[in-house]
TIPA-375605 format. One line per 2 residues: number of its first residue (from 1); their letters; for each residue x, y, z of C-alpha. Coordinates in steps of 0.2 Angstrom, whole numbers. Example, Ala and Ser with C-alpha at 12.3 -4.5 7.8 and 13.67 -1.06 7.14 Angstrom:
BEGIN
1> as> 62,-22,39 ~ 68,-5,36;
This chain:
BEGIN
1> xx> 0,0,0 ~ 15,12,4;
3> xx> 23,7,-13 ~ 7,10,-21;
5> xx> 3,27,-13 ~ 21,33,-16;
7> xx> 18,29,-35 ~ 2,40,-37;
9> xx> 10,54,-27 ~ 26,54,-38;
11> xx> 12,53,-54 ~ 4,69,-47;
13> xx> 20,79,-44 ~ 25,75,-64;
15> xx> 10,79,-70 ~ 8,95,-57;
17> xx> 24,100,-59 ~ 27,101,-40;
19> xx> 46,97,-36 ~ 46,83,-21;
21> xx> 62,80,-10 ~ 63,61,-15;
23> xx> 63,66,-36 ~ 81,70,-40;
25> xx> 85,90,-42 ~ 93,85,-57;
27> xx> 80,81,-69 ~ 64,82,-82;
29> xx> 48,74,-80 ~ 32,75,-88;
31> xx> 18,67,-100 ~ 19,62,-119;
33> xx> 1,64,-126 ~ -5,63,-144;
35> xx> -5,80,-150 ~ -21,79,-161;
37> xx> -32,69,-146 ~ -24,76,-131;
39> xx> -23,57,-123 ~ -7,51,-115;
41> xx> 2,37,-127 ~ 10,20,-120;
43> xx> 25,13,-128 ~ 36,30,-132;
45> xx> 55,26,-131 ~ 62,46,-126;
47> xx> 80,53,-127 ~ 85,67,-117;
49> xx> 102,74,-126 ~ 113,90,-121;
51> xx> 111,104,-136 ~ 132,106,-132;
53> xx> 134,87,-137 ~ 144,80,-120;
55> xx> 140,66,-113 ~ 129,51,-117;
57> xx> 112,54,-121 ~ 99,48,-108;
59> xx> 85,34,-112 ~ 69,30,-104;
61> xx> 51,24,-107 ~ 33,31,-103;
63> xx> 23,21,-91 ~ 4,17,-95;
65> xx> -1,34,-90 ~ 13,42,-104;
67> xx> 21,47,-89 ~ 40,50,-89;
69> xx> 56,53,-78 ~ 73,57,-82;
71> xx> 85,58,-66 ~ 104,61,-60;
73> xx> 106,71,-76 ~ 121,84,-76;
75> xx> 118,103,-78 ~ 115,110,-96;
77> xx> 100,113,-109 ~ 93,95,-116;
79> xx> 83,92,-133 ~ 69,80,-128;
81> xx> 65,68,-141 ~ 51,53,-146;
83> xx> 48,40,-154 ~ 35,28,-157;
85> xx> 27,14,-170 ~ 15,26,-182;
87> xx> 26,42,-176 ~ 41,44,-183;
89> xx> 54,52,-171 ~ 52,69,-167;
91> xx> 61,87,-153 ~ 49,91,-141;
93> xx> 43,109,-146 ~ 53,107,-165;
95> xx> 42,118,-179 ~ 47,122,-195;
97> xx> 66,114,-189 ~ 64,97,-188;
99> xx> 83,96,-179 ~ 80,107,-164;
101> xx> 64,111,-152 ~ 62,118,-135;
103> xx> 78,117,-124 ~ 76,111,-107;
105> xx> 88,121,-95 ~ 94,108,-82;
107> xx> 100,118,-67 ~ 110,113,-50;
109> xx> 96,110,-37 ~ 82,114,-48;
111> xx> 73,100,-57 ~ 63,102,-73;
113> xx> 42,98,-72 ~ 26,97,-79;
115> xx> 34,96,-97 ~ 21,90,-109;
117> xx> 27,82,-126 ~ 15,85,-138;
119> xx> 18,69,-152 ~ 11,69,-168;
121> xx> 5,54,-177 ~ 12,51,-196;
123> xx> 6,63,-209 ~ -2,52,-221;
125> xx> -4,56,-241 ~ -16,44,-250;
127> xx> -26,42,-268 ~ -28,33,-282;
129> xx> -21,32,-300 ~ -30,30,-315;
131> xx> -30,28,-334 ~ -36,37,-347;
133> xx> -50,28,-347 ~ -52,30,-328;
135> xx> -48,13,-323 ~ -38,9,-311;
137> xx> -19,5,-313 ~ -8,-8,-304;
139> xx> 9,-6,-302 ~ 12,13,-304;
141> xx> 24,21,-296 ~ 21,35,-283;
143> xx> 36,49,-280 ~ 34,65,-268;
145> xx> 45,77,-268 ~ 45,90,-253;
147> xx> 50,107,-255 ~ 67,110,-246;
149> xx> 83,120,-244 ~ 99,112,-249;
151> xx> 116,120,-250 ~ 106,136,-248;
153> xx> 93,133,-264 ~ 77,130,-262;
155> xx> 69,114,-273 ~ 60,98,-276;
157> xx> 69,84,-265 ~ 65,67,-263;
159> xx> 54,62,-249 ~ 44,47,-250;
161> xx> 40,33,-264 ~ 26,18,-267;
163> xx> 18,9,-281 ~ 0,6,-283;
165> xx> -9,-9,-277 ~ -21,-20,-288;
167> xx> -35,-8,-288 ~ -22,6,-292;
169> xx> -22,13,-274 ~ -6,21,-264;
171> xx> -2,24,-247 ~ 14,36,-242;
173> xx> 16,39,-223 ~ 30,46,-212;
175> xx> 29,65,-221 ~ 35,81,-212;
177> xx> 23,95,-214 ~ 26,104,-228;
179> xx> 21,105,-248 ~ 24,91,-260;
181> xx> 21,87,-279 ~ 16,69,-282;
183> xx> 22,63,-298 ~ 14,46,-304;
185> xx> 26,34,-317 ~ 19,18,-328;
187> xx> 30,3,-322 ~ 20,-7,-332;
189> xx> 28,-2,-348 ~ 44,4,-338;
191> xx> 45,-16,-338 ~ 42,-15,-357;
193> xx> 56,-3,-359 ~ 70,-16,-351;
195> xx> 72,-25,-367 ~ 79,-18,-384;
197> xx> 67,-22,-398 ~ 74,-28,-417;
199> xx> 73,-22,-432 ~ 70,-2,-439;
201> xx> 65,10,-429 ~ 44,13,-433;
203> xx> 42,28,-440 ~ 30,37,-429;
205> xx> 34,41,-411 ~ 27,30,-396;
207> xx> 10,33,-387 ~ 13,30,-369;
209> xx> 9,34,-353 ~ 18,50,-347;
211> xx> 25,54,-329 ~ 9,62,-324;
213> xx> 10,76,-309 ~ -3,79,-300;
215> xx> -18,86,-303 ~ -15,82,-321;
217> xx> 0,87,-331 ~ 15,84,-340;
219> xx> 25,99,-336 ~ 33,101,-319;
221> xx> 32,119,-319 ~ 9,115,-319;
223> xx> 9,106,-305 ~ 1,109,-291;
225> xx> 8,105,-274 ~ -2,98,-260;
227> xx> 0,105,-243 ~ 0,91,-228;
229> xx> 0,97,-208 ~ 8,90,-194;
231> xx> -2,71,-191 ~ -15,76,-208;
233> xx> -23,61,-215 ~ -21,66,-233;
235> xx> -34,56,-243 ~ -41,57,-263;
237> xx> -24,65,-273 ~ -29,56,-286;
239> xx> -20,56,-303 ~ -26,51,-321;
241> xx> -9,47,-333 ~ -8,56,-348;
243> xx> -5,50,-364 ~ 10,58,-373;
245> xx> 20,56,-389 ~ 37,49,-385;
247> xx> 53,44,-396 ~ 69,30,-391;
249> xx> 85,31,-394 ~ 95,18,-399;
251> xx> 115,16,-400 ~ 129,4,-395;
253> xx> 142,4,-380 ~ 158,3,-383;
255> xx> 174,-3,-373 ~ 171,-9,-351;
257> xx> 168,-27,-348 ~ 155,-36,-355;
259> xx> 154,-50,-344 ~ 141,-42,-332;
261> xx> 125,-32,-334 ~ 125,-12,-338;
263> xx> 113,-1,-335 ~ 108,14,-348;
265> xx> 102,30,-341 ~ 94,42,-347;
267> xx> 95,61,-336 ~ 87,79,-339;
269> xx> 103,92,-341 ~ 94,101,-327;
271> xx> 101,105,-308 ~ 85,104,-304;
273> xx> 81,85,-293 ~ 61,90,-299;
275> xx> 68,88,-317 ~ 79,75,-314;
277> xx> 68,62,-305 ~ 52,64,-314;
279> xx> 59,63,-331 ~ 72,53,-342;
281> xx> 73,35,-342 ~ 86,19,-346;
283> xx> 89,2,-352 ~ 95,-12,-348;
285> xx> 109,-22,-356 ~ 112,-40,-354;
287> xx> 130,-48,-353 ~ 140,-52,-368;
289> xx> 128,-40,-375 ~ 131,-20,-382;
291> xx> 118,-13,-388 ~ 102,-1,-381;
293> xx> 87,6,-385 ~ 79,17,-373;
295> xx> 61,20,-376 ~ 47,33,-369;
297> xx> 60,49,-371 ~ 52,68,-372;
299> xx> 59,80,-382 ~ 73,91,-371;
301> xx> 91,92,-368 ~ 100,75,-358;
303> xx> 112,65,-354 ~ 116,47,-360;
305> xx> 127,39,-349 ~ 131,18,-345;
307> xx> 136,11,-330 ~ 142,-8,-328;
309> xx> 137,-18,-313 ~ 146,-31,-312;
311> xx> 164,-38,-316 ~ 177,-20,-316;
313> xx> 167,-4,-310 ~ 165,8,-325;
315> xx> 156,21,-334 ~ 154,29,-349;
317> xx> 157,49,-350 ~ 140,59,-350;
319> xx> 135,61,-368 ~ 123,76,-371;
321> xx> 109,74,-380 ~ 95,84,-387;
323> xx> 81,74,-390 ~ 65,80,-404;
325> xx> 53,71,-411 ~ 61,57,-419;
327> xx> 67,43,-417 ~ 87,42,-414;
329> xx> 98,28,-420 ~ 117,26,-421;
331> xx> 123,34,-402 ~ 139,27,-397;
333> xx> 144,28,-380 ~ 163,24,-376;
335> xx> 169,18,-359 ~ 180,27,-349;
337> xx> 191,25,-333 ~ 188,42,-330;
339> xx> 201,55,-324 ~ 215,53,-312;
341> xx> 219,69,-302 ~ 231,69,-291;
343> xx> 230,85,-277 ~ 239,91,-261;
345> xx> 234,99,-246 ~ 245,113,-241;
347> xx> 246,120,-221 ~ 256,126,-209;
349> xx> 252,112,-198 ~ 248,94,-200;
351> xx> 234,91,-213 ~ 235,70,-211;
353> xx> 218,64,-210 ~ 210,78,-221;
355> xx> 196,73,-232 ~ 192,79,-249;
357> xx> 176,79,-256 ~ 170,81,-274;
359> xx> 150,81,-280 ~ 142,84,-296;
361> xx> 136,101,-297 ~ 122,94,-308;
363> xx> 110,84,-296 ~ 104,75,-311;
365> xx> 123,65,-312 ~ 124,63,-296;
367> xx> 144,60,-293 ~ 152,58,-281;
369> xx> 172,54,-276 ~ 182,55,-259;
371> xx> 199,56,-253 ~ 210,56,-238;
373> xx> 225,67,-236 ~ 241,58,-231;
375> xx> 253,65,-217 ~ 262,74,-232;
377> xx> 245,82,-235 ~ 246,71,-253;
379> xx> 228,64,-258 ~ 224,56,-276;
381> xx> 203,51,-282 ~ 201,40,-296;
383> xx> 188,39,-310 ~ 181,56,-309;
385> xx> 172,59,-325 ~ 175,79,-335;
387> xx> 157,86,-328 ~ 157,101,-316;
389> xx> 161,98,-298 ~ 160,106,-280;
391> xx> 171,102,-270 ~ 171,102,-251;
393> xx> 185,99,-237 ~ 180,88,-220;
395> xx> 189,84,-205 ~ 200,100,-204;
397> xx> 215,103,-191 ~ 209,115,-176;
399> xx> 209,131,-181 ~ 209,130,-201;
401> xx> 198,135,-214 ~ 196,132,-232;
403> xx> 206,148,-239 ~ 210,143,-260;
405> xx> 211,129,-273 ~ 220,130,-286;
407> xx> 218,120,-303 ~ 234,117,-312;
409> xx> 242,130,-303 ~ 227,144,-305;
411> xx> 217,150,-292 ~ 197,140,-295;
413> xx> 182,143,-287 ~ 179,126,-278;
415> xx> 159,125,-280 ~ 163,123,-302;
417> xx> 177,113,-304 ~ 180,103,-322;
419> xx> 194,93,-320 ~ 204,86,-337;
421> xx> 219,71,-337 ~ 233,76,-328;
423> xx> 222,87,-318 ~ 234,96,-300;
425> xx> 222,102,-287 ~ 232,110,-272;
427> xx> 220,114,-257 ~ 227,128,-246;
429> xx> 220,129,-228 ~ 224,145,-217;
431> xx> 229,143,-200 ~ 225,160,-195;
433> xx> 204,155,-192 ~ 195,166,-184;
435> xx> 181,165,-171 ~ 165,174,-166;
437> xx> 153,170,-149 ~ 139,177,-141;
439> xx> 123,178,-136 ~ 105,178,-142;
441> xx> 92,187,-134 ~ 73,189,-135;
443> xx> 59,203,-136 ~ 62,202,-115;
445> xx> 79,204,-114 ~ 82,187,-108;
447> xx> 94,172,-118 ~ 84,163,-132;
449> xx> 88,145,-130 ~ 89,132,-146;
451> xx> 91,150,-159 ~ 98,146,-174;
453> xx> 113,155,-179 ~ 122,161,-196;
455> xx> 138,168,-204 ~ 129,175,-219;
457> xx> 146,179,-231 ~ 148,196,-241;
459> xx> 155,187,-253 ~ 142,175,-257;
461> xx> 154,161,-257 ~ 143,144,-253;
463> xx> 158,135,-242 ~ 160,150,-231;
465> xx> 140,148,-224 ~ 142,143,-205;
467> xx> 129,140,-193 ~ 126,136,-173;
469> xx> 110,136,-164 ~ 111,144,-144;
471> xx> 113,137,-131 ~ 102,134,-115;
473> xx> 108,153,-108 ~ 110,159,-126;
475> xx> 126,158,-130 ~ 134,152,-146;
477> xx> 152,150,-152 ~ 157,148,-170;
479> xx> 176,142,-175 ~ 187,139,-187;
481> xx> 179,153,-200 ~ 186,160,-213;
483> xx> 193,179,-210 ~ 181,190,-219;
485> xx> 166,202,-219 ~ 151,193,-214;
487> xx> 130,196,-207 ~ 125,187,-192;
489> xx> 107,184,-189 ~ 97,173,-176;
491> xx> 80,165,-179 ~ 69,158,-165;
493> xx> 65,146,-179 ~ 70,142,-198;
495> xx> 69,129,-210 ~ 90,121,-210;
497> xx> 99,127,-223 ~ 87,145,-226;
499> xx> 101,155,-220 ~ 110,152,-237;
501> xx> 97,157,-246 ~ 97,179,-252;
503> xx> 80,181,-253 ~ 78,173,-234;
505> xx> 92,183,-230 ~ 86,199,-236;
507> xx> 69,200,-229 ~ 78,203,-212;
509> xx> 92,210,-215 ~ 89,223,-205;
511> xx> 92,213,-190 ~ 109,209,-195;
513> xx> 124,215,-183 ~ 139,217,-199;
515> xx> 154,207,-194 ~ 172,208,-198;
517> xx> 183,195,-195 ~ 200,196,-195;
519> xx> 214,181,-194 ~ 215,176,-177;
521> xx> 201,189,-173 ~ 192,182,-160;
523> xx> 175,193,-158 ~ 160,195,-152;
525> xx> 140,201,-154 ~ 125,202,-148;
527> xx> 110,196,-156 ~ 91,198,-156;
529> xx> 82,185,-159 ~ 71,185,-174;
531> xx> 53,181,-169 ~ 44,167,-178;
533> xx> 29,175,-189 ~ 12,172,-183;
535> x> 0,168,-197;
């Protein structure tokens, strides 16, 4: 009975908020309810971890009630997170940043109560595809792409993907709020498209089932996205294919090793993802055999490009191609071992253990190559193909920063390299970094916790961005920059990656404190804290 009474008392004090001399001082307690019911949930796994990354994160599990307690944990500010089957994890208090919520400031003595997670349940995006005809289609596939930032650009990226079921409906779950455009693809004669038909090409082009956005259209830029809200149950987006007129393209490989399978592809010249994962297409090509024929292309401007999968990794130099409204034969695609470039990073210190990164500027391409810098700061990546490249340095020594490269011994802007044989990169890193810390502060005066913080650079350069969110007393500390004249801003809340963004940047400008960093400057600013907007 005394066990039993000492339970219910320590339920009330969590869900009371009323500190009791047997809970540790050192701790969070609280409830995890469903955010659109109210009702406590059962079987949430929850983390507690420090914003300032020490220590090991804490773990616990809600009782029947939803009830939790998190003790013996050390001062600091703690994201609280969750996590359950039908909601996918998620911050306590985290809004249009899904990396970053309400910070809980753990203090000596003072414990932390009546916190109440609000969990949302899965947003959900349903519907049906049909034909022309308005029958239902098996086997379709269904792409949403959300609306994002990536290295400071806003676009259509990847979020989910299905297929359609026998009576042609789909089912996509676990979406962040957010819009999306729904794109809907034939697999049925994507299966058709496969194998390489014989004999001359027909004379008129294909009628096929085009990549259909939703509500009803061929063109990406018509499309219409749909909005879904935290937890929504998004039902009837449905899509009816369109008909379109589409041409192949046939042609012959040349060169690699035949004795495995290669795959034909097909890729919009576009930087755009919303471009390059709704259109295109590919073939496939058996072993011992060389020749392709890609069927169901639209007119616009590509790349052909083939890729072995098995025996010796290899690929083919993207071709460009502009496609009409006939039928093109006698493409030849030669393979190649790509480009051997052989670079050096140069410091005043030790660089071993420096990584050097190089990405396709077009998404479409999606390249990719890495290497390691040895103690002599000498690094070499093999196979990288003549398209442009951004290239990116990881694992810095303390207190250096990114400060040229050099191509063949003239200085290159590192986000559009085109590398040739014999290519020379050399990677020059200053040691002279400089650092800038402060606070953030809200409309009251008093330290904004879990703000997100950013170097906007005057030069516009996209490696020179940096970023830091505050801590539990507002305070922030950003190292290893790169001397120069910068904006700092501080947002209560914003999407990751807006801050790269000018438009963003501009609309609150006027909030900025103007920074100059000098080499070994070591500064610091105070911030307001840039509300969230209320709708």
């Amino acid at each position: 009975m005394n066990l039993l009474r000492s339970k219910l008392v320590v339920a009330a004090a969590i869900l009371l908020g009323v500190s009791l001399p047997g809970l540790a001082a050192e701790s969070i307690s609280g409830q995890v309810v469903h955010a659109l019911t109210g009702n406590p949930l059962r079987r949430v796994t929850l983390t507690a971890k420090r914003i300032d990354g020490k220590g090991e994160p804490a773990t616990t599990q809600v009782d029947d009630y939803g009830r939790f307690v998190f003790q013996n944990l050390a001062a600091g500010g703690y994201l609280l997170s969750g996590e359950r089957n039908g909601f996918d994890r998620q911050i306590h208090g985290s809004r249009s940043n899904p990396n970053t919520g309400t910070v809980l400031a753990v203090k000596d003595g003072q414990p932390v109560t009546g916190v109440v997670f609000r969990l949302f349940p899965n947003a959900v995006l349903s519907g049906r595809v049909l034909d022309s005809d308005g029958e239902p289609m098996p086997n379709v596939g269904v792409r949403v792409l959300r609306r994002e930032y990536r290295d400071g650009k806003r676009d259509w990226y990847p979020a989910s993907f299905g297929s359609t079921n026998d009576r042609g409906e789909y089912r996509l779950s676990g979406l962040r709020p957010g819009n999306y455009l729904v794109i809907a693809a034939d697999y049925n004669f994507g299966l058709a498209m496969l194998t390489a038909t014989k004999g001359a090409q027909p004379e008129a082009p294909d009628r096929i089932n085009g990549t259909t956005y939703y509500p009803g259209t061929l063109e990406a830029e018509r499309a219409e996205p749909v909005t879904v809200v935290r937890g929504e149950d998004r039902r009837g987006i449905d899509i009816q294919l369109l008909k379109t007129t589409a041409v192949r393209i046939r042609g012959r490989i040349d060169g690699g090793d035949s004795g495995g399978m290669m795959v034909v592809s097909l890729m919009p010249r576009s930087a755009a993802p919303v471009s390059a994962l709704a259109a295109g297409g590919g073939a496939m090509v058996q072993p011992g055999e060389r020749t392709f024929e890609v069927k169901g292309v639209r007119p616009g401007a590509y790349w052909l490009f083939a890729q072995s999968m098995g025996g010796t990794p290899a690929m083919t130099t993207p071709l460009p191609i502009e496609v009409s409204d006939q039928h093109i034969d006698g493409v030849r695609l030669p393979f190649s071992e790509g480009v051997e470039v052989a670079g050096r990073v140069v410091s005043e210190g030790s660089v071993d253990g420096t990584s050097v990164h190089l990405a396709s500027v077009e998404f479409s391409l999606r390249r990719f190559y890495s290497a390691t810098a040895d103690q002599s700061g000498e690094f070499k990546v093999k196979g990288v193909l003549p398209v442009p490249l951004r290239l990116r340095v990881a694992n810095l020594p303390s207190g250096s920063y990114l400060k040229s490269v050099k191509l063949n011994g003239q200085v290159a802007n590192p986000d559009n390299l085109t590398l040739s044989p014999g290519a020379k990169l050399e990677i020059l890193l200053g040691k002279a970094s400089a650092e800038l810390k402060g606070v953030v502060l809200g409309a009251d005066e008093k330290p904004s916790a879990g703000a997100t913080v950013a170097l906007v650079p005057e030069s516009g350069r996209d490696a020179l961005y940096r970023a830091a969110t505050s801590g539990h007393d507002g305070t922030f500390l950003i190292q290893n920059v790169a001397p120069g004249r910068y904006k700092a801003l501080a947002w209560e809340d914003l999407e990751p990656e807006a801050y790269g963004d000018p438009e963003v940047v501009k609309l609150v400008e006027d909030r900025a404190a103007q920074v100059v960093l000098k080499e070994n400057g070591r500064s610091e600013v105070k911030l307001n804290v840039i509300p969230i907007t209320k709708e």
